[in-house]
N, C-alpha and C positions, 0 to 999 in steps of 0.2 A: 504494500500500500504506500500510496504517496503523503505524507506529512507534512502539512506545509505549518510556518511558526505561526501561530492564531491568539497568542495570549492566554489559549483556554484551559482553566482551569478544571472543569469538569463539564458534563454537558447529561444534563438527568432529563428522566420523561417526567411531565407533571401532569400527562392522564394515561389513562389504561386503555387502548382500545379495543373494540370485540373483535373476537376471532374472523378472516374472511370467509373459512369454511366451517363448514358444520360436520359431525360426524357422519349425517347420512350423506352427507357429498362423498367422505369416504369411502360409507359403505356401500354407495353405488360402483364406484372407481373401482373397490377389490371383486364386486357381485359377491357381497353376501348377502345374506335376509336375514339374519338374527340381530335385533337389536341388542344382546345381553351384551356387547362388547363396546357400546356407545362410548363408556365410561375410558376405556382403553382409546379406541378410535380419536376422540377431544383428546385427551393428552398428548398422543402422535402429535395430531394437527398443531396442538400449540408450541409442541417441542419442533417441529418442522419449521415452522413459522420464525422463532426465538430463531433457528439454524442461520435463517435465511439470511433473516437479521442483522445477525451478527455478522455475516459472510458479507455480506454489503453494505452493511453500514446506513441500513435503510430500512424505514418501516414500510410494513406493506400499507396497514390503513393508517388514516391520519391519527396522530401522534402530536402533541404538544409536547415542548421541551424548553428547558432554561440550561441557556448554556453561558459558565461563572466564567472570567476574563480572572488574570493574573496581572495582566497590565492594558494598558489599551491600546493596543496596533490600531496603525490607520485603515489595514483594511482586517475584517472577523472574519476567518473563512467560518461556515457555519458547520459542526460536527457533526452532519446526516447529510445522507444525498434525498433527492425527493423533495425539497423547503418545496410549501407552497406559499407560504407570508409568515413575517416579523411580525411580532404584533408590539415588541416595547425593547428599546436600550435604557439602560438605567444604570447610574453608578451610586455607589456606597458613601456616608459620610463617614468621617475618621472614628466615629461611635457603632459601624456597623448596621445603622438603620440605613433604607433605601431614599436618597434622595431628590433624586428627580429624573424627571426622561433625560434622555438625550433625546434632542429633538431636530436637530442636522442630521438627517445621517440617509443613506439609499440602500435598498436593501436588493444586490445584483443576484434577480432568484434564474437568472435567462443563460447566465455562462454555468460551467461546474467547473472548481467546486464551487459550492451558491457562498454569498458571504453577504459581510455588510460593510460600507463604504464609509467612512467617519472623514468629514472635510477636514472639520477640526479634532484634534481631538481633547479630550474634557482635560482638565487640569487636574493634577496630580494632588489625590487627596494622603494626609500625612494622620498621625495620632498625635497626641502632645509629645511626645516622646520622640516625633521627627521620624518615624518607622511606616513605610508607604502599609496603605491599607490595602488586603489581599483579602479574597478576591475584591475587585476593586471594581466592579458593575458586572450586568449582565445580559444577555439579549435572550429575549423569548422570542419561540418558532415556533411552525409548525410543518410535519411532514408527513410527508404518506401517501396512499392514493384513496379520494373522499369516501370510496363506499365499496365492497365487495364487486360490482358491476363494474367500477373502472379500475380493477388491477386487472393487468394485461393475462391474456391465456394462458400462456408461455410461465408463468407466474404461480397459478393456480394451477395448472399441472403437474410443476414439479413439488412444488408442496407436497399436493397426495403421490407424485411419485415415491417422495422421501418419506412421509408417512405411510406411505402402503409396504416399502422396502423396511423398514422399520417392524411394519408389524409382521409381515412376513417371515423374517428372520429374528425373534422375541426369541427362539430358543436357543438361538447360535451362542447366546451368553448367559446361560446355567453357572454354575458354580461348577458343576462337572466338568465343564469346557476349558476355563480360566486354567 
């Protein structure tokens, strides 16, 4: 993966969103008919999904996220591929409360990787103690694709691929086996 410097100190989700497939999407994919394995099926899918994820650096449905700054570079690359819109830059006062927008800033969601543009950047907030304040602002996003309908095929195939491969081979890793 490529790394570019962002300032960023962490980049967390701050909502959850629902699964794009459901386990009878599954259980159609493998042809079974018994629902008693529903339970198993949704864990696949969401361990599929989490793989994906992480494999790309992208969520499939939309996803809010706050991603912490360490310092403030002129440009934030954003820490997810997929950004659909910024909704807020904000930096920290030297006591750790949030003080205000930043309210210059463009948010380039058109090139990858998506980031945000800061003309200026804010002024450097200190403690009494002369020690810069970390994290020192933050930008909220959002990413993903809006709804089950618009993640692309290619997407939601290999999902149930990897979950159907997943449950497929559940006995390859026994204890006997290891």
């Amino acid at each position: 993966r490529l790394f570019l410097h962002t300032g960023m100190v962490n980049v967390e989700p701050t909502s959850t969103p629902a699964q794009p497939l459901a386990a009878a999407d599954l259980r159609a994919f493998l042809r079974l008919n018994d629902q008693g394995e529903d339970t198993l099926l949704t864990e696949l899918l969401a361990a599929a999904v989490e793989r994906f994820e992480e494999d790309t650096n992208r969520p499939v449905l939309t996803t809010t996220y706050r991603q912490y700054l360490g310092q403030w570079p002129g440009e934030i690359v954003l820490g997810r591929g997929g950004v659909t819109a910024v909704s807020a830059v904000k930096k920290y006062a030297a006591d750790g409360t949030t003080v205000s927008n930043v309210a210059d800033y463009f948010a380039d969601l058109k090139t990858v990787p998506h980031r945000v543009i800061l003309p200026e950047l804010p002024d450097r907030v200190e403690t009494t103690a002369g020690v810069q304040v970390s994290p020192c602002g933050y930008v909220d996003f959002a990413a993903g694709w809006a709804n089950a309908a618009a993640v692309p095929k290619a997407v939601l195939v290999a999902l149930k691929s990897l979950a159907g491969c997943w449950y497929e081979n559940r006995e390859a890793y026994t204890e006997r086996n290891l």
